[in-house]
C-alpha positions, 0 to 999 in steps of 0.5 A, a space after each residue: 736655693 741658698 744654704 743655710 750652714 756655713 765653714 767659717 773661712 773667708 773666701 781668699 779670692 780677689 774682689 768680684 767688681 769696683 761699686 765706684 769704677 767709672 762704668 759702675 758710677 755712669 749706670 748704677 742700675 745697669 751695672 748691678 742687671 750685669 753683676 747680678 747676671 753674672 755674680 748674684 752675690 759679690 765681692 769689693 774692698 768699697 761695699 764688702 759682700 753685696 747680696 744683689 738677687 731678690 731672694 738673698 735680701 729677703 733672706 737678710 731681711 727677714 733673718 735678722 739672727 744672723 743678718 745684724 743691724 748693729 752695722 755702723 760706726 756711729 748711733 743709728 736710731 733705730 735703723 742700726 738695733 736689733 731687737 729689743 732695743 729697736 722695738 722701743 725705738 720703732 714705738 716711739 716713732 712710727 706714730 709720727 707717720 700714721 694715717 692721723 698725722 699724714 692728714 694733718 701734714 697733707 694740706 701743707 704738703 700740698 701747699 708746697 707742691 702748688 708753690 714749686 709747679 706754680 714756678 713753673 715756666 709756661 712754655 720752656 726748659 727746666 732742670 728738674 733737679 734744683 728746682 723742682 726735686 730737691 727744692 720740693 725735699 727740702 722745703 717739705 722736710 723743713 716743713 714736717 720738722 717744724 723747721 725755718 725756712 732759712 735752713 733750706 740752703 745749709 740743708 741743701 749743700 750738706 746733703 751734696 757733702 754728705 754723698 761726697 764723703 760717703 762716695 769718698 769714704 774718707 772717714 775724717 770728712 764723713 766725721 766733719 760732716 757729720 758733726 756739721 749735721 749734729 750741731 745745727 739740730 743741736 742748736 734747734 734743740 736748744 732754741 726750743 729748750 731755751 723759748 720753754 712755753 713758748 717753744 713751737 709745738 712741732 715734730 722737733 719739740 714733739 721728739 724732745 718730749 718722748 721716753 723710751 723704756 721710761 727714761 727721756 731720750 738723749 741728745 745723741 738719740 734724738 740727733 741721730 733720729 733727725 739724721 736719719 729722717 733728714 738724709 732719707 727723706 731728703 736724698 730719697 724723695 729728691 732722687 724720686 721725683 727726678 726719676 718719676 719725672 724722667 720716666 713720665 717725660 719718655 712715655 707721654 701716653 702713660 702721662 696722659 693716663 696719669 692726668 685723666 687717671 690722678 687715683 693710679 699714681 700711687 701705684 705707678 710710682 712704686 713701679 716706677 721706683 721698682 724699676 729705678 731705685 731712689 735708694 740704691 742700698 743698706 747694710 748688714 752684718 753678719 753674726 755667724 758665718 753663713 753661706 748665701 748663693 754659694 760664697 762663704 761670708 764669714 762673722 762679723 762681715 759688711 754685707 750690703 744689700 742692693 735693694 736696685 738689683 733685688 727689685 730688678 731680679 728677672 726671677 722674680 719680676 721677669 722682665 725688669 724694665 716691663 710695667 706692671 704696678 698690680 703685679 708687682 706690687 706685693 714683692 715690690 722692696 722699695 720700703 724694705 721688709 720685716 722689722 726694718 720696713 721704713 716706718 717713713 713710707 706714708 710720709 714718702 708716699 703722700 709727698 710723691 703723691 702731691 708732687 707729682 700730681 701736681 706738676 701733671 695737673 699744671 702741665 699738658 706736657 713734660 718732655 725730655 730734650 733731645 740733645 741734652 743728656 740727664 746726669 745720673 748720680 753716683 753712689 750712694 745717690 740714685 736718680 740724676 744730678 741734672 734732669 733737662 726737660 721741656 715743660 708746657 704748662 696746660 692752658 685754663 
């Protein structure tokens, strides 16, 4: 079990392993089974401390007096607060993603998915990931927002410029790409403040118009808002459906269940998604020395927590790779826990519902290609980069 008190000195040893070493970036998820096996709790120059076992993130998640938000260089609302300043923040947001909302949201969603699976070739090949995953994201995150369809592609190569910087962590490219994001929402700002009456009564216009603590919300707050939900949802539902997909087209018979079964897919795709993270990691820091798993972490320390790793751990799940939705759903990380738990999960959950039931109710047949390898992503990206699969679609 881990400790709970801590001497303050750092560990002076060399680090434990390199996130962007070639191995590490050609199977994340392999690479994170062998560390947390041999190092549950690790150190690298990249990533700092990583807390890789299940019970180690669950401590920093539900710990929130030592394991701090406040661990990031720039606004993040709310992901990077603590209490009480994110509790005014989570009140203003998690209503755009409750039951009423999701509804009202659905037959557009649902639009979407129809359009992309129409796509779809009768009888051939498909790379899963520019033309159905992440045109999918992109199109359903502008349609959420309220935004024009003419931001699809602006979105699209600054998401790729985003995972690049971060990859790199060159902070003067991380900056400009940043301050890219910032200004084309500053411009939508600007285009609603500008039509005043006849400004689109959207999720956009909605965000301009709330209060926190009583006062309107800043530029900066409502941007940073927006960021976060547009480099989540789209990165994160994109690398979903990629993996969904990959899983589905190397196990026809689950497949076939799914199509006569449409009322089990969302609990399959949460064991899916536990079984191959969509997103890989989030940060902590820590406010007082503390020792997890018999390493020392010093104040004021990063410490990331791989949630690819926790909701693999053998102590937990046995068997990482067995499938088993109803018994693995109630310690299943993939929207986090506590405080923090993504308020944006009904929303990821409803899109990942009408997707992939579309794209099987089209189909009679979605298989991998024998000779043509998928691209897994690099950190900080999940899933693939290029997903080849033979697609039939089913006859009337």
């Amino acid at each position: 079990m881990s400790e709970t008190t801590t001497p303050p000195e750092a560990d002076a040893e060399a680090p434990d392993w390199d996130p962007r070493a070639p191995d590490a970036l050609a199977d994340q998820i392999a690479a994170y089974d062998a560390l947390r096996r041999r190092c549950p709790v690790a150190r690298s120059d990249y990533l700092h401390w990583s807390l890789l076992r299940h019970e180690d993130v669950m401590r920093a998640l539900l710990d929130r007096e030592i394991f701090s938000n406040a661990a990031f260089t720039h606004l993040t609302v709310p992901n990077g607060m603590d209490p009480p300043e994110h509790s005014a923040f989570r009140r203003i947001i998690e209503p755009y993603f409750a039951p009423e909302m999701m509804a009202a949201f659905e037959p557009a969603c649902r639009d979407i998915a129809e359009a992309i699976a129409a796509w779809l070739p009768d009888r051939g090949e498909i790379d899963a990931i520019p033309a159905v995953a992440e045109d999918f994201a992109l199109r359903v995150q502008c349609a959420f927002m309220g935004w024009p369809d003419a931001l699809h592609e602006p979105l699209r190569a600054w998401t790729r410029r985003n995972a690049q910087a971060t990859l790199a962590r060159d902070p003067a490219q991380m900056a400009e790409v940043a301050l890219e994001f910032d200004g084309q929402i500053r411009a939508l700002l600007d285009e609603r403040r500008q039509a005043g009456a006849r400004a689109p009564r959207d999720v956009t216009m909605r965000l301009m118009q709330e209060r926190a603590d009583g006062r309107p919300l800043t530029d900066p707050e409502i941007v940073s808002i927006i960021r976060n939900w547009t480099v989540g949802e789209v990165g994160t539902i994109t690398a979903s459906v990629g993996i969904v997909l990959d899983y589905l087209a190397e196990r026809p018979v689950l497949q076939d269940a799914l199509r006569a079964s449409p009322a089990d897919l969302p609990a399959a795709i949460d064991e899916i998604l536990r079984i191959h993270a969509p997103l890989i990691a989030n940060r902590r820091v820590t406010t007082r020395p503390i020792t997890v798993g018999g390493r020392r972490i010093p104040a004021g320390q990063r410490v990331t927590l791989i949630w690819a790793s926790a909701n693999r751990d053998e102590a937990v799940f046995g068997e990482p790779d067995a499938y088993d939705p109803a018994g693995n759903a109630a310690r299943n990380l993939l929207y986090g826990a506590g405080i923090h738990v993504c308020p944006g999960a009904p929303l990821a959950r409803l899109e990942l519902r009408l997707i992939i039931g579309t794209l099987l109710g089209r189909t009679r047949r979605i298989a991998a290609l024998p000779g043509r390898a998928a691209v897994r992503a690099d950190y900080p990206g999940s899933g693939f980069t290029h997903l080849p699969l033979w697609i039939e679609v089913a006859t009337p």
